[in-house]
C-alpha positions in Angstrom: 0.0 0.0 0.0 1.3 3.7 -1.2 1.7 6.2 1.4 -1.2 7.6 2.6 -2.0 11.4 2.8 -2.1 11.3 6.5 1.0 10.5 6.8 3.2 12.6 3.7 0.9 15.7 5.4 2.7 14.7 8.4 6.0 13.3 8.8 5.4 12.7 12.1 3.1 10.1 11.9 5.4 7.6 10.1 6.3 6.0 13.0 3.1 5.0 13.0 2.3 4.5 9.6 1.4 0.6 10.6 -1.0 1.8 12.8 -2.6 4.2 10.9 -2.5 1.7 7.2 -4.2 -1.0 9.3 -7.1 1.2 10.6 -7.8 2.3 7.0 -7.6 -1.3 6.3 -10.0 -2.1 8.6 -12.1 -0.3 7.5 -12.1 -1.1 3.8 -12.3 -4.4 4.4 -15.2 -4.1 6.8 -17.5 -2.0 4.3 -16.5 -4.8 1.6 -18.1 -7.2 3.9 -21.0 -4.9 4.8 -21.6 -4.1 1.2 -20.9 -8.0 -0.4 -17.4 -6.6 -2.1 -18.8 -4.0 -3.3 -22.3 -4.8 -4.8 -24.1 -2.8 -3.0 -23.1 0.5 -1.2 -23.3 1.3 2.4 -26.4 3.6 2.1 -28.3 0.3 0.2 -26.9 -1.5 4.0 -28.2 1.2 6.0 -31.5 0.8 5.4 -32.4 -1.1 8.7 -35.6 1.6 9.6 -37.2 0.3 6.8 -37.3 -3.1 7.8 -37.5 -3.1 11.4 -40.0 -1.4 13.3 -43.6 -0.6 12.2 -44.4 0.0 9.2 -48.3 0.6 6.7 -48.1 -1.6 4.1 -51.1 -2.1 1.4 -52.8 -4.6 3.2 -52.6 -3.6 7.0 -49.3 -3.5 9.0 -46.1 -5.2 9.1 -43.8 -5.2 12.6 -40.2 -6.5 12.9 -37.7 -6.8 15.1 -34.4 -8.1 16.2 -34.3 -10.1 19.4 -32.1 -13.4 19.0 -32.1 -13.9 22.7 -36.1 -13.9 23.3 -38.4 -17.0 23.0 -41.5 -15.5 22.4 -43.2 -11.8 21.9 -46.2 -10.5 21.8 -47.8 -6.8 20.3 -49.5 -5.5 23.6 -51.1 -1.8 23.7 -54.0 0.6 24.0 -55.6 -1.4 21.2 -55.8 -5.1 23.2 -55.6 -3.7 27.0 -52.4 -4.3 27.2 -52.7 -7.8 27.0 -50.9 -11.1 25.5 -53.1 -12.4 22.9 -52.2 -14.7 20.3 -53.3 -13.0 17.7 -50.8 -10.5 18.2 -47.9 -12.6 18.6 -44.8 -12.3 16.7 -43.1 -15.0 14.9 -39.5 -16.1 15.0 -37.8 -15.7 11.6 -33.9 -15.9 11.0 -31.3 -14.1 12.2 -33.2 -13.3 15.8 -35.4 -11.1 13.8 -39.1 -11.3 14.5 -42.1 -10.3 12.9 -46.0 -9.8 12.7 -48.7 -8.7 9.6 -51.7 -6.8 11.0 -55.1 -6.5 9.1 -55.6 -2.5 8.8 -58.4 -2.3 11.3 -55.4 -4.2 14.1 -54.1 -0.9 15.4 -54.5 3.0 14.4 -52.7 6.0 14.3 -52.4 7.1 17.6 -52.5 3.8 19.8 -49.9 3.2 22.4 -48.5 0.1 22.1 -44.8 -2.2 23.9 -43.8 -5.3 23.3 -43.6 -8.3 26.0 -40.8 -10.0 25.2 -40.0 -13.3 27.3 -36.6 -15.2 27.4 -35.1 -18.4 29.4 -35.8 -17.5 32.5 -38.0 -14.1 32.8 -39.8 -11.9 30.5 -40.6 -7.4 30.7 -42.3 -4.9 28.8 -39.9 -3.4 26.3 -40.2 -0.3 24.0 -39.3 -1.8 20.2 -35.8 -0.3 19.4 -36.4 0.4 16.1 -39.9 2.5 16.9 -40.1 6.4 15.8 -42.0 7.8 18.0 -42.7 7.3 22.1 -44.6 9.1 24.3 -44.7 9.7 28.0 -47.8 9.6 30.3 -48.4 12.7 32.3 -49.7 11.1 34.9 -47.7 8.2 35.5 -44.8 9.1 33.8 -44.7 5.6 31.8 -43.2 6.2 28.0 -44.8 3.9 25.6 -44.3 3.3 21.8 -46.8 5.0 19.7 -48.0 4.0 16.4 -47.5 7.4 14.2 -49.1 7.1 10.6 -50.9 10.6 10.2 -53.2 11.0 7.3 -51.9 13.6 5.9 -48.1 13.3 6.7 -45.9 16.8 6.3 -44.7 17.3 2.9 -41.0 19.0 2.6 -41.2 21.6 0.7 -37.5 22.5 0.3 -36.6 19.3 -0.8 -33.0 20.1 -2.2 -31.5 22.3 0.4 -27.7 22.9 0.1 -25.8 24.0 3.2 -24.0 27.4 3.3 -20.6 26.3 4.7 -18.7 29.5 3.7 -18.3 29.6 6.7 -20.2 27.4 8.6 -22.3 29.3 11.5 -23.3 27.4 14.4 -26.2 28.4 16.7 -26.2 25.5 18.9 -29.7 25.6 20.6 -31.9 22.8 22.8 -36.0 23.2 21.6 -36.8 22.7 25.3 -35.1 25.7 26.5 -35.1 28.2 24.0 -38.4 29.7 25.4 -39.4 32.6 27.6 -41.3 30.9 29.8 -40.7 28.8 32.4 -41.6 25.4 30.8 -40.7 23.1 27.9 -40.0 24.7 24.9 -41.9 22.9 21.5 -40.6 22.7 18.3 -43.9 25.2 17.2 -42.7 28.2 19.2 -38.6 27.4 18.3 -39.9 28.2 14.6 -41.9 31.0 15.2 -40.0 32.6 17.6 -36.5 31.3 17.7 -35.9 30.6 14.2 -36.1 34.2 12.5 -33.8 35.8 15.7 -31.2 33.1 14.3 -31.2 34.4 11.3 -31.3 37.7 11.6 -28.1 37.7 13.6 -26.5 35.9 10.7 -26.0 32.3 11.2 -26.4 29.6 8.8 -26.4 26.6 10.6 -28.3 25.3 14.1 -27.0 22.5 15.7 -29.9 21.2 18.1 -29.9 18.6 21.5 -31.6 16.5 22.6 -33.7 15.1 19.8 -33.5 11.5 20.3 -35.8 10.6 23.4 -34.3 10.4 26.5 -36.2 9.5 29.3 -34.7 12.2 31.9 -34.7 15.7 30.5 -32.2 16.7 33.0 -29.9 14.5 30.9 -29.9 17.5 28.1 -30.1 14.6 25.9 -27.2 12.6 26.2 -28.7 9.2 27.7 -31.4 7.8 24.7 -33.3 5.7 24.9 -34.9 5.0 21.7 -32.5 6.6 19.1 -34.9 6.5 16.1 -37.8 8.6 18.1 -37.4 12.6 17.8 -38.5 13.6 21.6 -42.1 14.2 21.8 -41.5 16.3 24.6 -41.3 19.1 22.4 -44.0 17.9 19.6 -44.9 15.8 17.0 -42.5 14.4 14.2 -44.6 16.7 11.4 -44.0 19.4 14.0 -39.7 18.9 13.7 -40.2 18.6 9.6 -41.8 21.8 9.3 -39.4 23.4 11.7 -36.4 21.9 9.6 -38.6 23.0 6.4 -38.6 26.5 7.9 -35.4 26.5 8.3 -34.3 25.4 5.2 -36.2 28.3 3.6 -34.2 30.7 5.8 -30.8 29.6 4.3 -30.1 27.6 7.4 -28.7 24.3 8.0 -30.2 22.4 10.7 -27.6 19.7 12.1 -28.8 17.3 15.1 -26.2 16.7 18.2 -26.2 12.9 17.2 -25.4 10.1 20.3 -23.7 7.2 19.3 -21.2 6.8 22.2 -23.5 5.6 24.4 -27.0 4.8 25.8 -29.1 4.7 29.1 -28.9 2.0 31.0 -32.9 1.8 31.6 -34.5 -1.6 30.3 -37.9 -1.3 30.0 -37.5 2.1 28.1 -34.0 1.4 26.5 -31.5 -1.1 25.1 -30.2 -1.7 28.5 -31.3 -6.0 28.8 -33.5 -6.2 25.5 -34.6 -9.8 25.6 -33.0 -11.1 28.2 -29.6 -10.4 26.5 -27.7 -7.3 28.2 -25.0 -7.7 25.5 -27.4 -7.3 23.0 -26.1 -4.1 21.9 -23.5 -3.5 24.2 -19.6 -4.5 24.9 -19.6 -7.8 27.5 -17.9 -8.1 30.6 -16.0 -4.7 32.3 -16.2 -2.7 29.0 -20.2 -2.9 29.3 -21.0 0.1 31.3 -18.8 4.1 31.4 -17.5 4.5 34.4 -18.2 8.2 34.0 -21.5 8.6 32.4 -23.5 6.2 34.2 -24.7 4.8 30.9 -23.7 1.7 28.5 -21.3 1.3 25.1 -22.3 0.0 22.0 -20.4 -3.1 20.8 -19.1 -1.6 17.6 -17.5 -4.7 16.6 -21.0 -6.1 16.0 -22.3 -5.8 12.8 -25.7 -6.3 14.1 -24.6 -2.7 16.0 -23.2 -1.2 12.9 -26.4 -2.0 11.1 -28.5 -0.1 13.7 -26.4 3.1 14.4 -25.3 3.4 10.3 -29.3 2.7 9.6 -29.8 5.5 12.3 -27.4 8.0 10.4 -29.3 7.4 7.3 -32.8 7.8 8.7 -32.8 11.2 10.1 -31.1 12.6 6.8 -33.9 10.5 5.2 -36.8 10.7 7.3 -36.1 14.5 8.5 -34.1 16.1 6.0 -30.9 16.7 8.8 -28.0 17.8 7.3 -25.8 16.2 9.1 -24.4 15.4 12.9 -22.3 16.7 14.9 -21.3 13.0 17.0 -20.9 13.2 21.2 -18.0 11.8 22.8 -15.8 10.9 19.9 -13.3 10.5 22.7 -15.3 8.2 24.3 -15.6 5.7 21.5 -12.6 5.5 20.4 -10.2 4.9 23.9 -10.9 1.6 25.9 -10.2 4.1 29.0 -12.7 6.2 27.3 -9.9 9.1 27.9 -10.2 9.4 31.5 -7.4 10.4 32.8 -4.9 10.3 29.8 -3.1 13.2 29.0 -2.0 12.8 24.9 0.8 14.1 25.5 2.5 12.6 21.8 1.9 10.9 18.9 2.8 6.9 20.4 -0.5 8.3 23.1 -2.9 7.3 19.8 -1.0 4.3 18.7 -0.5 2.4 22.1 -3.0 -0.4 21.4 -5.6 1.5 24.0 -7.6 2.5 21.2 -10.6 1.0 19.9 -10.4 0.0 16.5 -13.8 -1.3 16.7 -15.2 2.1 17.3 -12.5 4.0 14.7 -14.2 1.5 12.0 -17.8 2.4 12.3 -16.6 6.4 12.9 -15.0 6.5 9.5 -17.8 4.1 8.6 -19.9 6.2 9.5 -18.6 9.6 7.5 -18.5 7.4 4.5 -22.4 6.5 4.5 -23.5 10.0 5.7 -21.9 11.7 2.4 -23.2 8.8 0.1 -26.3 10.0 1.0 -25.8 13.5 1.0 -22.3 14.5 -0.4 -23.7 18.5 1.0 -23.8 16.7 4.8 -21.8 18.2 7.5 -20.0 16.2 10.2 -18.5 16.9 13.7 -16.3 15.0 16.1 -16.6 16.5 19.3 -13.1 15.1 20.2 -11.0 16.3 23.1 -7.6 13.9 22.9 -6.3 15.7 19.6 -6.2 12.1 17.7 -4.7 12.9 14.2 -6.8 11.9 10.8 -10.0 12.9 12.7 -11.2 15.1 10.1 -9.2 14.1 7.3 -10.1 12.2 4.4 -10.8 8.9 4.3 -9.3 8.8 1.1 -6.1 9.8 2.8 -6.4 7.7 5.7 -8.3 9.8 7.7 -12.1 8.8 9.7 -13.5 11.3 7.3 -15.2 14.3 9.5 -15.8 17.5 7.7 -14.7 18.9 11.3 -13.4 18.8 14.7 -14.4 20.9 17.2 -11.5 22.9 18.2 -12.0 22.1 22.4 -8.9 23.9 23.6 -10.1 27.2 22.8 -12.8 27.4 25.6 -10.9 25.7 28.1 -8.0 28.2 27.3 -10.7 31.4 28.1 -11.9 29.8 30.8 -8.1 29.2 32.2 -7.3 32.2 31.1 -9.8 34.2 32.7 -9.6 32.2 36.4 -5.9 31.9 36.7 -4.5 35.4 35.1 -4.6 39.3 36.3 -5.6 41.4 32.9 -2.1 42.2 32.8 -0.5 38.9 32.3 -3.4 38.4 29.0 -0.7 37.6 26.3 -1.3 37.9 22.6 1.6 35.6 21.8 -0.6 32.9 23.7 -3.9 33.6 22.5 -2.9 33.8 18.8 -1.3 30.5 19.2 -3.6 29.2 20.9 -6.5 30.0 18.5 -4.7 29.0 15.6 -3.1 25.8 16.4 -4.4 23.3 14.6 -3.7 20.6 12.1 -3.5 21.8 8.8 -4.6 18.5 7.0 -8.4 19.0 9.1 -10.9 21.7 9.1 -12.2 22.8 13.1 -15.4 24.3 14.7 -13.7 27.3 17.2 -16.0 28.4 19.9 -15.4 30.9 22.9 -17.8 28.5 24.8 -20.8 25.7 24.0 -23.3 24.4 26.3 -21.3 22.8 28.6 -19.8 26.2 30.0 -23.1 27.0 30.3 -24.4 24.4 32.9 -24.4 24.1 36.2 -21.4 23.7 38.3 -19.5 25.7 35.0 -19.4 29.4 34.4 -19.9 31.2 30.8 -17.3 33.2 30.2 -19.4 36.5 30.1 -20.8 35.5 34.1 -16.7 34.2 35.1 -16.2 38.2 33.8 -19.0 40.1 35.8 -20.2 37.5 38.2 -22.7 39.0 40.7 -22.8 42.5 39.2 -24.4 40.6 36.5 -28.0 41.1 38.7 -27.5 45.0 39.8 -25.6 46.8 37.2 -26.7 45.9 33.8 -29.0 48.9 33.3 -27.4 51.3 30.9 -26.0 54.9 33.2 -25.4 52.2 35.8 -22.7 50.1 34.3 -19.7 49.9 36.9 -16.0 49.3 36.3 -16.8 45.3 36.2 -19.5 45.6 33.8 -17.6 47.9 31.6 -14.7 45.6 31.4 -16.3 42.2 31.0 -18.4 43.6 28.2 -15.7 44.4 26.4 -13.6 41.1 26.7 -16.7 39.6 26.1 -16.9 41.2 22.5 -12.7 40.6 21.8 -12.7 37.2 23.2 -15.4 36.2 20.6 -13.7 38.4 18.0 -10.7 37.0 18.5 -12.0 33.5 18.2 -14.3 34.0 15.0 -12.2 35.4 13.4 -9.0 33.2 12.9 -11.2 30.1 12.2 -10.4 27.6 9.4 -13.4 25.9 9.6 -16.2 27.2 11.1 -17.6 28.9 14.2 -20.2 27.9 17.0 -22.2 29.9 19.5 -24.6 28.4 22.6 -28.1 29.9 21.9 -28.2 33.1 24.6 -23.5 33.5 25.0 -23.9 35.8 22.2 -25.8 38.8 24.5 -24.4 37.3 27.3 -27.2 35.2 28.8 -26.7 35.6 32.7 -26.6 32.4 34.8 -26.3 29.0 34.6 -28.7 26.3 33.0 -29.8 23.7 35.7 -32.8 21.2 34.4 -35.8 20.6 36.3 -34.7 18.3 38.8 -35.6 16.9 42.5 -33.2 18.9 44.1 -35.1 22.1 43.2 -38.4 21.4 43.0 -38.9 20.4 39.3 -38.2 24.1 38.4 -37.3 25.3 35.1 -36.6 28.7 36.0 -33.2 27.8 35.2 -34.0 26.0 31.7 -34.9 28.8 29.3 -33.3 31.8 27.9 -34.4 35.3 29.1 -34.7 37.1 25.5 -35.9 40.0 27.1 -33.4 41.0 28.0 -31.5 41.6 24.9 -34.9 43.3 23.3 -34.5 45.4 26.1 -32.8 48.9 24.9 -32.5 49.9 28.8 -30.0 47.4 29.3 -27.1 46.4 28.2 -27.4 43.1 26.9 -27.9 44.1 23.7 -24.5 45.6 23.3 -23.2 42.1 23.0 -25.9 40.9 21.0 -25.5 43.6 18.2 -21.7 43.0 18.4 -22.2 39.6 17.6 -24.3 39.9 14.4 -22.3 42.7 12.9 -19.3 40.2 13.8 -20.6 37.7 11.7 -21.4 40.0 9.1 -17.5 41.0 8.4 -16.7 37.5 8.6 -19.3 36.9 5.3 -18.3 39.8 3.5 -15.2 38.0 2.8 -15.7 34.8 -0.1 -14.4 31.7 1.4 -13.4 33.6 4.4 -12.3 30.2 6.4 -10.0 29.3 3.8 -8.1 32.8 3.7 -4.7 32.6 5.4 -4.3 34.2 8.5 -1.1 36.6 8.5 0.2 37.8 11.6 1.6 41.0 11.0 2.6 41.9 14.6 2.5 41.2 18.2 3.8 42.8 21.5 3.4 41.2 24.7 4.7 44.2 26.4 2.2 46.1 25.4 -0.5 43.4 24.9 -1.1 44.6 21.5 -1.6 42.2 18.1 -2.8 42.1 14.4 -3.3 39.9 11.4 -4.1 39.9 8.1 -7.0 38.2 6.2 -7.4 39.2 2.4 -8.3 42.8 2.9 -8.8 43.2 6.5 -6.8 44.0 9.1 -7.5 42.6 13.2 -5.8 45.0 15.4 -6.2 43.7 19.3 -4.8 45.8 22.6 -5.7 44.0 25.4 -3.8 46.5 27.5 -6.3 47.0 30.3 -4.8 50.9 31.0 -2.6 51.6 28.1 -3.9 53.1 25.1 -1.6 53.5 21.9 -1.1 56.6 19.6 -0.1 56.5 16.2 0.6 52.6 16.9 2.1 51.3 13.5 1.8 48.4 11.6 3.1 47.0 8.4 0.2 46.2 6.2 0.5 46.2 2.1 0.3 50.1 0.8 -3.1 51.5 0.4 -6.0 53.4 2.3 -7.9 51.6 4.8 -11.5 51.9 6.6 -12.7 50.7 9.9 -15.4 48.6 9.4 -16.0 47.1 13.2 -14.9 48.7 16.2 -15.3 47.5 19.8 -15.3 50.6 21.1 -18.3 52.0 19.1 -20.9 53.1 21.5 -23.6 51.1 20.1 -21.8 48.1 21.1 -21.4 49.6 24.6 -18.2 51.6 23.8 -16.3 54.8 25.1 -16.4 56.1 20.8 -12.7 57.5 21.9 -12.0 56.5 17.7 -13.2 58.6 14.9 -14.2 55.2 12.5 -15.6 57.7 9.8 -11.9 58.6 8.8 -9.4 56.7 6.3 -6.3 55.4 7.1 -3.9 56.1 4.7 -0.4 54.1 4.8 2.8 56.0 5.5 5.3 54.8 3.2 9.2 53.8 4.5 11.8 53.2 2.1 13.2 50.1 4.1 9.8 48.1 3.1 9.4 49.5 -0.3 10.3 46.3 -2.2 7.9 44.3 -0.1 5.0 47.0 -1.4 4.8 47.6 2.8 3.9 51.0 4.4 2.9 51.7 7.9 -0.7 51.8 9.3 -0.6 54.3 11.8 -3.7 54.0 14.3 -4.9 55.0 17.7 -5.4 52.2 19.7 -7.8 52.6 23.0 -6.6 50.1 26.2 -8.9 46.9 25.9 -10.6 47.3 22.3 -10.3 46.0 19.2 -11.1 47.0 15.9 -10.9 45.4 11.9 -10.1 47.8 9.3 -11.0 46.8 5.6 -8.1 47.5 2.1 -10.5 49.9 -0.1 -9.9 49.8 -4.0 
């Protein structure tokens, strides 16, 4: 075998090139088995939800499913009292799978229905594992399968939908919290309310949680329990079409937070002991349950398993029009210590033998099916080891990701912010720090996601302010605190968006900074969701000064689009002092300049830029974004020229530079 990519992109790896050829390897020859060398493809494998599960046929109904461990099973619901009647019992066919035709009048839209399932030596009520829609009881809080065949099903009306990746825009949100209100969220309000505030501050992509049911909601989504259901806590599945419709229309991608790493333990609900058989899905012996999480891992090296979470893939592209995932705990899957408490410090860290080639086969597996059937699909590893060839081609020996989320940026703010006076911020670090990354794979920067958000974590806006977040947010009121996080606020997101090589993420409510934390209705205080919504009032408000940071965001986003390809454009450091805490770089036309000098403000600061006149396009310190205005942005900056730099077609950009702003400037013709 020829060299791969990988590898000749990094010299580095060759050490490992064994390693990294039999992965690739693996994973060729495992899709030639899946695919019967190559006479089918894997989207023709992944077809599993149309098989399994319930389905409307012509003639009645037709139920499958896949349960080699159980002896018998019977059909029981709202439509037979919930009892075992022969008539609705299933019958054993080959390879574990099981399966029952229905006349028409058998069941109806509507009806609840679970299946008992009994094995050598007991039997339970289980929700089918293939089923697209469950339900929970409001009463007694029991979740039950229910059969969903409206008569007039929601017809896409965008039915060719092309993401906008230049660049990619993420507003990641979570339907049952992106309300006013204290209560659950539906996907009806998201689209009527959410949706056009999206777009009007400029992004092109949402990336939403939870949507595969979960039976805890405090689990923000991350233990399912039936992965083909959307969660009817927040509607009906017509309801999440039209929303994704909607969205579609607006120019926005809608990506879903996709959980593959794991599932919930529960039995009756999930996957956790489906007939009998608690290996059905999952790893045997101590690699059965995450030590961390609570929750169980899939047996990747099943192809039982492959067939379900690859069939999964396909279904919400298919089903839903998704375009595409971004995948939860990549780290996770692919470490047998699931990466707890490994440091990755070098390259022999990913090639030790502790890694799960299983899981690495059905990831790049995985990327491979999701662009047969949409070569437009977007993919995200949220990975936090730094593994190489995460998002590089598959073709050059990588798993195939569009991207990676770049998960040293927040935990650098965050560091950053705790552990160092103003004084000590320096730009040497945070340029390096924002632009380190592999130059083979494309990353998703972000100042901070959800999980800076939650309880027990601080966003960076409320780690900046703190308590003088509750009395000193009205505008005339705004102390020394206020005045100061605001503006890192604005720089540290400027900073971060604008060096990306990929794309760019935001947690719905971070961009105005949203005060407090999220904490789920839970026991421990009273079942409240005071704590699970966003306050948009408080940006609409003009009194306050929320909106500062709001309106800095989308005008943010706006420079970043006025530049084609802007992701792609190199990013030129032209100068950096961290004496005086003062940087800039170059991308195309524009110019960054950053003082994060909390006292010191520069005159006549100069920097090397090609010759020419240049505008200031975004300033922090404009007083609509909650400025001091101490700039004149109306004026043109012309270059002074110096005959030292005249072969290099350099002159010097002479600017005033306020302590703790930052402004772009933009080449005119």
């Amino acid at each position: 075998m020829e060299t791969l990519n990988l590898i000749k992109n990094d010299p580095w790896l060759e050490p490992f090139a064994d390693a990294i050829k039999g992965r690739h390897q693996y994973a060729l020859d495992k899709e030639a088995e899946l695919t019967d060398k190559g006479k089918k493809t894997l989207s023709d494998f992944a077809t599993g939800y149309l098989y399994f599960g319930l389905h409307r046929t012509e003639n009645g109904w037709i139920f499958r499913e896949w349960a080699p461990n159980a002896s018998q099973i019977f059909l029981v619901g709202t439509f037979n009292d919930w009892k075992e009647e022969k008539k609705y019992s299933l019958k054993r066919k080959v390879n574990g799978n099981w399966e029952i035709k229905l006349p028409v009048d058998a069941i109806k839209h509507g009806d609840l229905y679970k299946l008992m399932v009994h094995w050598d030596g007991g039997c339970g009520e289980r929700i089918p594992a293939w089923t697209t829609r469950v339900v929970q009881d409001e009463q007694t809080k029991i979740f039950s399968a229910q059969v969903w065949a409206p008569e007039q099903p929601y017809k896409m009306k965008k039915r060719n939908f092309k993401p906008a990746t230049d660049p990619l825009l993420i507003y990641e949100c979570h339907i049952g919290m992106a309300q006013q209100e204290e209560k659950v969220g539906s996907y009806k309000e998201f689209q009527e309310k959410i949706l056009p505030r999206i777009a009007k501050d400029g992004y092109n992509c949402i990336q939403i949680m939870a949507i595969q049911e979960h039976p805890y909601y405090g689990s923000f989504g991350y233990h399912v329990s039936s992965f083909f259901a959307a969660s009817s806590r927040f509607g009906t599945p017509e309801e999440l079409k039209e929303l994704i419709d909607t969205a579609h229309g607006m120019g926005i991608a809608v990506i879903m937070d996709i959980v593959h790493s794991h599932a919930v333990k529960n039995e009756v609900e999930g996957l956790g002991n489906f007939a009998g058989d608690p290996n059905q899905y999952f790893y045997p012996g101590g690699r059965r349950e995450h030590p961390a999480w609570d929750s169980l891992c899939f047996d990747y090296g099943k192809n039982e398993v492959i067939h379900f979470l690859l069939s999964n893939c396909k279904f919400w592209m298919e089903e839903y029009h998704f375009d595409g995932f971004r995948f939860d705990g990549v780290t996770s899957m692919l470490y047998y210590s699931h990466g707890l408490g490994e440091a990755f410090c070098n390259y022999g860290d990913y090639f030790n033998g502790h890694q799960d080639d299983n899981a690495i086969c059905y990831l790049t597996l995985a990327n491979r099916l999701i662009h047969q059937v949409n070569p437009k699909a977007i993919t995200i590893a949220e990975e936090v080891s730094g593994m190489p060839g995460l998002a590089a081609k598959y073709e050059d020996g990588g798993y195939g990701f569009d991207y990676r989320m770049a998960m040293n940026i927040p935990d650098y703010w965050i560091k950053t912010i705790k552990e160092k006076i103003d004084e000590d911020w320096k730009p040497s670090s945070m340029f390096w720090e924002v632009t380190n990354r592999r130059q083979d794979e494309k990353t998703i920067s972000y100042a901070e996601s959800h999980d800076q958000a939650l309880v027990g974590d601080k966003t960076i806006i409320f780690r900046l302010i703190d308590a003088d977040m509750y009395w000193h947010m009205q505008k005339g009121d705004e102390n020394y605190t206020v005045t100061r996080g605001i503006a890192l606020h604005k720089m540290i997101r400027l900073l971060t968006a604008s060096t990306i090589n990929g794309g760019y993420l935001n947690f719905m409510g971070n961009e105005f900074g949203h005060p407090e934390w999220i904490d789920f209705p839970r026991e421990g205080n009273g079942w409240s969701c005071k704590y699970a919504r966003r306050q948009w009032d408080l940006v609409d408000n003009q009194n306050l000064t929320y909106h500062y940071m709001g309106d800095f965001d989308a005008a943010m986003l706006s420079v970043i689009k006025s530049i084609k390809n802007f992701q792609s454009t190199p990013v030129q450091e032209i100068w950096h002092n961290d004496g005086d805490q003062v940087f800039a770089y170059m991308r195309k036309d524009l110019v960054f300049v950053f003082n994060f000098n909390p006292k010191q403000s520069f005159t006549d600061y100069g920097f090397l830029v090609p010759a020419g006149s240049y505008e200031v396009i975004l300033n922090t310190d404009n007083p609509s974004f909650g400025g001091n205005g101490l700039t004149d942005d109306t004026i043109k900056h012309f270059t002074i020229s110096d005959p030292l730099y005249k072969k290099e077609k350099k002159e010097w950009l002479k600017l005033y530079i306020p302590a703790r702003t930052a402004v772009v400037l933009r080449k005119t013709k």
